[in-house]
ZATOR-883731 format. One record per residue: y, z, x of N, C-alpha, C, CB in turn. Coordinates in steps of 0.02 Angstrom, whole numbers, plus 32768, in hexadecimal, padded with zeros to 4 digits. Each point is the difference from the previous one (the first is absolute). Glycine has a CB too. Layout:
N
YZXYZXYZXYZX;...
***
This chain:
254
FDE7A80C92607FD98013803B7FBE801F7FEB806A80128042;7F647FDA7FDE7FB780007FE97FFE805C801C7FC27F598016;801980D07FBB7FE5804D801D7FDD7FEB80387FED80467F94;80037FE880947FEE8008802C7FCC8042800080677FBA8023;7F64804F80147FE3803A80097FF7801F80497FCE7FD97F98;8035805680827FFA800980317FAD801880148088800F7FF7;7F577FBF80387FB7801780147FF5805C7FF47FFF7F8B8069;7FDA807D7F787FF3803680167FAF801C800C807580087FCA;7F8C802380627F9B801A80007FEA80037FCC7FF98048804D;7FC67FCD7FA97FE480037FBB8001804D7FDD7FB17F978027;806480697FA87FFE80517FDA7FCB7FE37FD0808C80458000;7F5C7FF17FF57FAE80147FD38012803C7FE27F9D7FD48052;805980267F607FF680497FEB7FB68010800A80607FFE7FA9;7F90803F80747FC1801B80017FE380337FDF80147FD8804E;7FC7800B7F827FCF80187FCC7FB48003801F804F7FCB7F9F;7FAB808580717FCD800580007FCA80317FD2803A7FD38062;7FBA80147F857FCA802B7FC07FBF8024802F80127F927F88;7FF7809F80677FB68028800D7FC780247FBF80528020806F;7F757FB37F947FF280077FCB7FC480247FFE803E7FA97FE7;7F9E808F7FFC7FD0802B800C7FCF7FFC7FC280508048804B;7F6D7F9E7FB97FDF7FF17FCC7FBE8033800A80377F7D7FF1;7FC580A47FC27FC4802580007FE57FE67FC780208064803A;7F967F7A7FAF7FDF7FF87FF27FDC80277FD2801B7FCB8051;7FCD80437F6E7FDE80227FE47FDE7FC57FD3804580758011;7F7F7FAF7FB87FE57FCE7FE880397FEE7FCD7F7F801F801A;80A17FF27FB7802C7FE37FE6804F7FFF80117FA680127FBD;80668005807A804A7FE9800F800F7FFA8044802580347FA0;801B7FC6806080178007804D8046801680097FB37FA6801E;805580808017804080278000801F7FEB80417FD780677FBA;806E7F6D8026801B7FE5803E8051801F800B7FAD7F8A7FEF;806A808B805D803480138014802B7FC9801B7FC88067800D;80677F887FF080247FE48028804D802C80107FB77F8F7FD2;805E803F8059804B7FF7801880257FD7801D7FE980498002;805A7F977FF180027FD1801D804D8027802C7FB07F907FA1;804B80678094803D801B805680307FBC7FE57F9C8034809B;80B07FE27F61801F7FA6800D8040804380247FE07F697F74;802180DB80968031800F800F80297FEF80437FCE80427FB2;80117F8E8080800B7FEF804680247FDA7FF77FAF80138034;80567FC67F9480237FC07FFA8052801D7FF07F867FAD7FCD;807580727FD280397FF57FE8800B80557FED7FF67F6E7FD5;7FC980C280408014803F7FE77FCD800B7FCE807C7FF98017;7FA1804E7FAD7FD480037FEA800A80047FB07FDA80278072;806E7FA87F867FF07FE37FC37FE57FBC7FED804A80487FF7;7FA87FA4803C7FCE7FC280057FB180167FF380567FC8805E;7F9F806A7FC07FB280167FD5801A802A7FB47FAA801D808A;80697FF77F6E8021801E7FBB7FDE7FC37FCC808A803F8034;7FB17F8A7FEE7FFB7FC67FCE7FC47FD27FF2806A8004801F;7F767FFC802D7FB97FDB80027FCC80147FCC80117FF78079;7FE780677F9C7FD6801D7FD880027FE97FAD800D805D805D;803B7FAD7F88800A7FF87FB47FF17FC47FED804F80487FFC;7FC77F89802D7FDB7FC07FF57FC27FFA7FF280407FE4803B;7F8380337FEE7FBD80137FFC7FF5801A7FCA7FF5800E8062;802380267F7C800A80347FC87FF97FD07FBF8056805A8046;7FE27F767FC380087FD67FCC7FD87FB97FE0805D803A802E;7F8B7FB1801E7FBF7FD2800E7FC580347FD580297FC08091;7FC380707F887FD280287FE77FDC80087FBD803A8025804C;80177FD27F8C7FD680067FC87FFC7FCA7FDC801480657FFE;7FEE7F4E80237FDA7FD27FF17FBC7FEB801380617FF27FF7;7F96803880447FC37FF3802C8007804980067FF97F7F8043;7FAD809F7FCA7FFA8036801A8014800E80387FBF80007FC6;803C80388049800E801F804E7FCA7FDC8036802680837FCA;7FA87F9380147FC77FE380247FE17FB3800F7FF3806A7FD5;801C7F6D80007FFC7FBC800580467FE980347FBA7FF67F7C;808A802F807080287FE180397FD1801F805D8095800A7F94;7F52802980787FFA801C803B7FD37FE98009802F80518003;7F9C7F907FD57FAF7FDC802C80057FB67FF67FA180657FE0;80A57F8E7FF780027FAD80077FEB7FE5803780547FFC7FC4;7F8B7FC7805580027FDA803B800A7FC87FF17FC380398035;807C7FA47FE180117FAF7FEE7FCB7FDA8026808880097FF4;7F667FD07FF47FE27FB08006801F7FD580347FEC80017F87;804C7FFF806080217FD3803F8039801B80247FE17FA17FC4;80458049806F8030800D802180407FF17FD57FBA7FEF8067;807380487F9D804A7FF47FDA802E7FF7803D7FF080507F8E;804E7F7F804980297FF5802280587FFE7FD97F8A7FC78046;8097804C7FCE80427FFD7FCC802B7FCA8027800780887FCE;80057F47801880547FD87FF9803B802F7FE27FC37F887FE0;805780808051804C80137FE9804A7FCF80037FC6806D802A;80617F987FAE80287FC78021804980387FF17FB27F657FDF;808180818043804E802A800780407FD47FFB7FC980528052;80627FD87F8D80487FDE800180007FCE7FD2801780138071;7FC57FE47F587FF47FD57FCE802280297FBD7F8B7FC68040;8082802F7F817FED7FAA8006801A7FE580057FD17FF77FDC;80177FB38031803E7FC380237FD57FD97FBB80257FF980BA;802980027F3880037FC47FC97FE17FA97FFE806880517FFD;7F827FA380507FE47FC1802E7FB780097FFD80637FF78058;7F81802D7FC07FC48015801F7FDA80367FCD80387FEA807B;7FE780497F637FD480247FE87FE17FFD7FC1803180308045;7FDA7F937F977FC87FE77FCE7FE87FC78011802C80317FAC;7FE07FB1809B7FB67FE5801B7FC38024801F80497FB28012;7FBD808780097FDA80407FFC7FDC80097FC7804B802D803F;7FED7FF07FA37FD180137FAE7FD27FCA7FCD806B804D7FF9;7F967F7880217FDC7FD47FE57FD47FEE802380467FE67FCA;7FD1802480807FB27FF680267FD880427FFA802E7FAB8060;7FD280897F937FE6803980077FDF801A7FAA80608016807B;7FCC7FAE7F5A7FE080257FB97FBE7FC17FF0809080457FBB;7F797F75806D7FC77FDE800E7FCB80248016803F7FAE8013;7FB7807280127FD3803E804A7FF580287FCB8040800C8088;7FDF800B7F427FCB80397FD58028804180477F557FA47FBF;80D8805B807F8009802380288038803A7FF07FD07F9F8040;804180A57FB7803A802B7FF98010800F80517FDE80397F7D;805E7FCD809A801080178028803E80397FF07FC97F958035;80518089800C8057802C7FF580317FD4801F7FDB8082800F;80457F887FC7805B7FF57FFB802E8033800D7FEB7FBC7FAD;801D8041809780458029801D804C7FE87FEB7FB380138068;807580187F6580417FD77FE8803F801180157FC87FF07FA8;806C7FE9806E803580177FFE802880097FCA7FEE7FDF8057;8031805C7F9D801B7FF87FCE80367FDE7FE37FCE80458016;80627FA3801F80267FD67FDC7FE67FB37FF28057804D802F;7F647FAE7FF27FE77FC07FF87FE380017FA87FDC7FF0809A;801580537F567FC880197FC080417FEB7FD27F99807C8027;80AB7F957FD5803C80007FDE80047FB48002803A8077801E;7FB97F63800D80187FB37FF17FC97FD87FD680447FFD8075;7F7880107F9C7FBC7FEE7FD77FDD80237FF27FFB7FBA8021;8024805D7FAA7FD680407FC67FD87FCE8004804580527FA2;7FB57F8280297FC07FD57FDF7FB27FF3803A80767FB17FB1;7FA6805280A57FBE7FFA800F7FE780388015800D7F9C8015;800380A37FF98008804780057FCC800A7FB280968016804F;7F887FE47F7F7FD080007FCE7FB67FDA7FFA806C80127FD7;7FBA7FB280327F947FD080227FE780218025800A7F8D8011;800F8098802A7FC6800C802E7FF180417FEA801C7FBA8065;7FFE80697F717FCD80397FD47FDB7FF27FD8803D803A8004;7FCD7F947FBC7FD37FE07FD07FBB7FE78023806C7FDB7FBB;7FA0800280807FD57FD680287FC98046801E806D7F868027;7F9E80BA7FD17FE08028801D8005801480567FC57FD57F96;806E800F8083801B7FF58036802580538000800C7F627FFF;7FE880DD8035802A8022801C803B7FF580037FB980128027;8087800D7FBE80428005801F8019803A802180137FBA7FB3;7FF78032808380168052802A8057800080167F728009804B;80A5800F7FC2804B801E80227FF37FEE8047801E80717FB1;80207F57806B80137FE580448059802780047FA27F717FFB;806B80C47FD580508023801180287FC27FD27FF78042809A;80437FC17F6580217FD17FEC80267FDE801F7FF2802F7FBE;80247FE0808F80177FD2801A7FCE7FE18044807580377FC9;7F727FF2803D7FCE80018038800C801980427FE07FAD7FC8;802E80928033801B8021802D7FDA801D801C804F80037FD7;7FB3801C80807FD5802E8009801980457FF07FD17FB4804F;7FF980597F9E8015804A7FEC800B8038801A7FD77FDD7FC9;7FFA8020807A800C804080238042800B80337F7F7FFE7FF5;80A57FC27FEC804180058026804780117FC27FC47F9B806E;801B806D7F5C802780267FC17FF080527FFB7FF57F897FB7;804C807E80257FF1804E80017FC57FF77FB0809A80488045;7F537FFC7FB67FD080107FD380157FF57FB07FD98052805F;80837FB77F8F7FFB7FDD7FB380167FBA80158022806A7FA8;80077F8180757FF37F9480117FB67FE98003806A7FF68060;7F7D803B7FB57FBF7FCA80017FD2800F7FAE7FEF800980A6;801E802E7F3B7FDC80067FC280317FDA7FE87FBE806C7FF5;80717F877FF9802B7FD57FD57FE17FB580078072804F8012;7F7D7FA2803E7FE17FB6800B7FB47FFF7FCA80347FF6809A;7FB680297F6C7FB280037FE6800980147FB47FC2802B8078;806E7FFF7F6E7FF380287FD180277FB87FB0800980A68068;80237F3B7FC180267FC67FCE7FD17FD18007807E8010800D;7F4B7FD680237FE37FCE7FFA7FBD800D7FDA80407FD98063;7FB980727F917FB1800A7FE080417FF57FB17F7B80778066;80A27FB77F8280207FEE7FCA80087FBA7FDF802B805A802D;7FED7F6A800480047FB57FD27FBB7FF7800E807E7FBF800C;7F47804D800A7FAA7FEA80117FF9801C7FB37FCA8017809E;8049803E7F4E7FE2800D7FCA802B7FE17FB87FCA806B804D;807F7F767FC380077FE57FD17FE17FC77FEB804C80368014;7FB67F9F80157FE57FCB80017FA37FF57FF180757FFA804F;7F73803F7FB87FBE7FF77FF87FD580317FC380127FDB8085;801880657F887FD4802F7FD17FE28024801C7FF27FC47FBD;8002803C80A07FD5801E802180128008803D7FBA7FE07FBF;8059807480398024801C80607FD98003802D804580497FE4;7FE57F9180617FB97FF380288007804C80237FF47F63801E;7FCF809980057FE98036801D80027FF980517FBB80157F92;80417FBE80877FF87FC6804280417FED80287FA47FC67FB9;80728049808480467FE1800D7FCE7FED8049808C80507FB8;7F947F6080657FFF8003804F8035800980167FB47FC4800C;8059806B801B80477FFE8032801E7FC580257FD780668015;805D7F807FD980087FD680317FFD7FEC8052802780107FA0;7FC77FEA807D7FF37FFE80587FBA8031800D80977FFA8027;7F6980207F947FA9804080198033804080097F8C7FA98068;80A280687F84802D801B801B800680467FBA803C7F7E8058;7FA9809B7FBB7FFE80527FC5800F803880217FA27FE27FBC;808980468015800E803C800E7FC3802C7FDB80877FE28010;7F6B8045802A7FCF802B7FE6800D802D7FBF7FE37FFD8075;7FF080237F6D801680397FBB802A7FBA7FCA802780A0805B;7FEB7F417FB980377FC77FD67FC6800F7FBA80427F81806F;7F81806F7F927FDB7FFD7FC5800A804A7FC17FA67FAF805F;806A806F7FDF8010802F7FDC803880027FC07FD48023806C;80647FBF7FA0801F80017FE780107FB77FD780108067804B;7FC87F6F7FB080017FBC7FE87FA680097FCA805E7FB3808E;7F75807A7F8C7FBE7FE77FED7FDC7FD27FF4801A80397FF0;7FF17F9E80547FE37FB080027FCC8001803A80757FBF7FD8;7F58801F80437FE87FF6801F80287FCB802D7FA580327FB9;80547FDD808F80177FC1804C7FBF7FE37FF78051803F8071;7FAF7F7B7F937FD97FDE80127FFE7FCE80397FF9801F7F9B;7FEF7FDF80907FF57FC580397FD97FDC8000801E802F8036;7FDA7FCF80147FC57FB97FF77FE37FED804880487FBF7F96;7F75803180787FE18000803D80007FBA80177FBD80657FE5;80567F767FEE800B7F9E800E803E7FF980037FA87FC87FBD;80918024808180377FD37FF380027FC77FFF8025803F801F;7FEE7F9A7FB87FEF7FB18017803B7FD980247FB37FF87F96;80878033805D803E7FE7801180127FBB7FE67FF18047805E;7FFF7FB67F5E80027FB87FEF80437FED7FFE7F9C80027FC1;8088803B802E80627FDB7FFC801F7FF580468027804F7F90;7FB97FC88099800C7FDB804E7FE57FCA800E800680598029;7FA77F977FE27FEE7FBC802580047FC87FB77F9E803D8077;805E7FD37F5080087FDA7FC77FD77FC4800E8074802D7FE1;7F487FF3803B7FED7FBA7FFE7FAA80017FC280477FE280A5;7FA580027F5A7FAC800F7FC47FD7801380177FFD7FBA7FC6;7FE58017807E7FC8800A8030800F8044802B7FEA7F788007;803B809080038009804880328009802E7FC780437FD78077;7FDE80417F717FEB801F7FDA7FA9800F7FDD80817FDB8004;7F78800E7FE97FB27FF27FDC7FDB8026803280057F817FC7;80088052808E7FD680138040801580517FFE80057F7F8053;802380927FB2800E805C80007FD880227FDD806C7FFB8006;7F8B7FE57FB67FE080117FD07FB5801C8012804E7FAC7FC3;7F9D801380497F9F800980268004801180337FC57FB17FDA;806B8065804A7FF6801C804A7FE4804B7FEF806B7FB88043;7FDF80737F878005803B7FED7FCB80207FE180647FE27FFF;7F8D7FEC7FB57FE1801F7FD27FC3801F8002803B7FC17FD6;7FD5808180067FB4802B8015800580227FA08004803880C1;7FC87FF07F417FFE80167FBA802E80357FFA7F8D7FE07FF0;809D801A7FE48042803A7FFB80327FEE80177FC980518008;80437F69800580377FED801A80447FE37FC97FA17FEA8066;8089803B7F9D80487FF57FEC802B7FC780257FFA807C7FE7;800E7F487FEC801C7FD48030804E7FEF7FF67F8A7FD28007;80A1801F801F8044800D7FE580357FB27FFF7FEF808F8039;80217F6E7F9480037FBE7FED803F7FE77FE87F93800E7FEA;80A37FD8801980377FF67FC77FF57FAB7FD78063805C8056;7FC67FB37F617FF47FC97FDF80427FF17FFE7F9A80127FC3;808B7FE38069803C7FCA80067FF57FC28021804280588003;7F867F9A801A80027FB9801A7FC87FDC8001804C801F803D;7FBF7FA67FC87FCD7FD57FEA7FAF7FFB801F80707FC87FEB;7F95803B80587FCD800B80397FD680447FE680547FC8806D;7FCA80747F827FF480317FF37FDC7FF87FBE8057802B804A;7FAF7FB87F737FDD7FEF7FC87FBC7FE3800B806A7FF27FD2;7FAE7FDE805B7FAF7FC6800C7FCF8023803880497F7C7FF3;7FCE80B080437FD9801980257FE380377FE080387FD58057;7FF480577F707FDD80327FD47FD47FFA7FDB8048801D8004;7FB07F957FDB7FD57FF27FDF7FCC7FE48012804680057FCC;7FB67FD180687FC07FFF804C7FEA8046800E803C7F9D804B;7FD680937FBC7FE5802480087FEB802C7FDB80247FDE8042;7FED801F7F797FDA80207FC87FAD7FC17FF7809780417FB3;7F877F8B805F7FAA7FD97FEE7FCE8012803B80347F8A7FC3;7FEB807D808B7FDE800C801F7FD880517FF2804B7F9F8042;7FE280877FBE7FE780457FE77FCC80097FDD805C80138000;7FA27FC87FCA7FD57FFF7FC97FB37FDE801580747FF87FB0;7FA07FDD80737FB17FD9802C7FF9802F801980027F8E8021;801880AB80077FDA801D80237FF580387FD480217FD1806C;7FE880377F5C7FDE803F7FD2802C803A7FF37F937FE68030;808A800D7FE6804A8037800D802E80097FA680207FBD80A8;7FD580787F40801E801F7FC28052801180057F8580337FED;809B7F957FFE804D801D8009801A800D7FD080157FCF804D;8015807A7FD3800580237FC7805D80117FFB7F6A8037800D;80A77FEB7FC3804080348015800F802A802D7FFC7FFB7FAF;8029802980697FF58039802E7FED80337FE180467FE18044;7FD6801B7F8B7FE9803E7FE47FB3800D7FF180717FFA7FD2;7F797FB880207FA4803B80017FEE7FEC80407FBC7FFD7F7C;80567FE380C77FE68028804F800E80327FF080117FC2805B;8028806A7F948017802F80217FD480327FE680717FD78015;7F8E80287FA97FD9802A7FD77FBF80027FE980597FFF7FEC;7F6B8005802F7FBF7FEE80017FF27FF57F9E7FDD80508091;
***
């Protein structure tokens, strides 16, 4: 029996940076902050910040806060992967594209295909935590649901070398403070395409250019076929229109 998803509204994490620039002849002194506590609390800024922290000292403080991108970003996400059918026709259309996107995993799917769980890290491709069975969570108590998240980041870091930091909830469905006790970022998404429902290329795609704006998170699974070819239409379309697609992780993180 094929997963299923239940429609849901759109959740957005909201990052808003406030950034205060003073000018002198040789420097500039910039403040920020980034609010995400509305969403997941306030080990979700805890974690954002350190992130920043850690970005930092590859890039200054100051080059991340007066950056201005060039073009519009957009993230592909895809879920409930990987599928042994579909998800290294993805990865070959997408390592053609020069394109990285995120990978939401289940974990017992990560336990059946280590080997492409590993490509899509080599490939520079995001791997994030989808729980391991794909449960919603806010209908588990507080250790069932770290056990869901906490065994599926474990075979991600066996399998790869690298603990993700990133979980989407299944259904959009988070218990608040949860970060707290997992230290992962919720991630959503402002595009549904519902591709595992109408399964069709053209509608899909059409959702696509209806939605897309700059900062848009689009939500995607790589179990089916319609879903591969409309993902990859719309990574070429994207790109005509100038649009930088990226991971979530650098939307999220300027």
């Amino acid at each position: 029996m094929k997963r299923r998803k239940a429609g849901i509204g759109i959740f957005v994490i909201v990052l808003i940076i406030t950034a205060v620039r003073v000018k002198s002849m040789d420097s500039h002194r910039i403040s920020g902050r980034i609010l995400a506590e509305n969403i997941a609390g306030p080990g979700m800024l805890r974690l954002v910040e350190q992130s920043m922290q850690a970005r930092a000292r590859k890039t200054s403080v100051t080059e991340i806060a007066v950056k201005e991108r060039k073009h519009p970003q957009a993230a592909l996400t895809f879920d409930d992967g990987p599928d042994i059918r579909y998800t290294p026709l993805l990865l070959d259309g997408l390592k053609e594209r020069n394109v990285r996107v995120s990978f939401f995993l289940l974990g017992e799917k990560v336990e059946q295909y280590p080997e492409l769980v590993e490509r899509m890290q080599k490939e520079g491709h995001l791997v994030g935590n989808h729980t391991y069975h794909h449960v919603q969570l806010n209908k588990l108590n507080e250790t069932k649901a770290r056990e869901e998240i906490l065994k599926t980041n474990n075979l991600i870091y066996e399998t790869t070398g690298v603990y993700p930091l990133y979980l989407r909830p299944p259904f959009g469905a988070w218990k608040k403070n949860l970060e707290l006790c997992v230290e992962m970022l919720p991630v959503f998404w402002t595009i549904d395409t519902l591709d595992w429902k109408v399964q069709n290329t053209e509608k899909i795609v059409r959702t696509v250019q209806e939605q897309i704006e700059d900062g848009a998170i689009i939500l995607m699974h790589d179990e089916y076929d319609t879903s591969v070819e409309a993902a990859l239409q719309v990574v070429d379309e994207l790109k005509n229109q100038e649009y930088e697609l990226v991971t979530v992780d650098q939307l999220i993180l300027p």
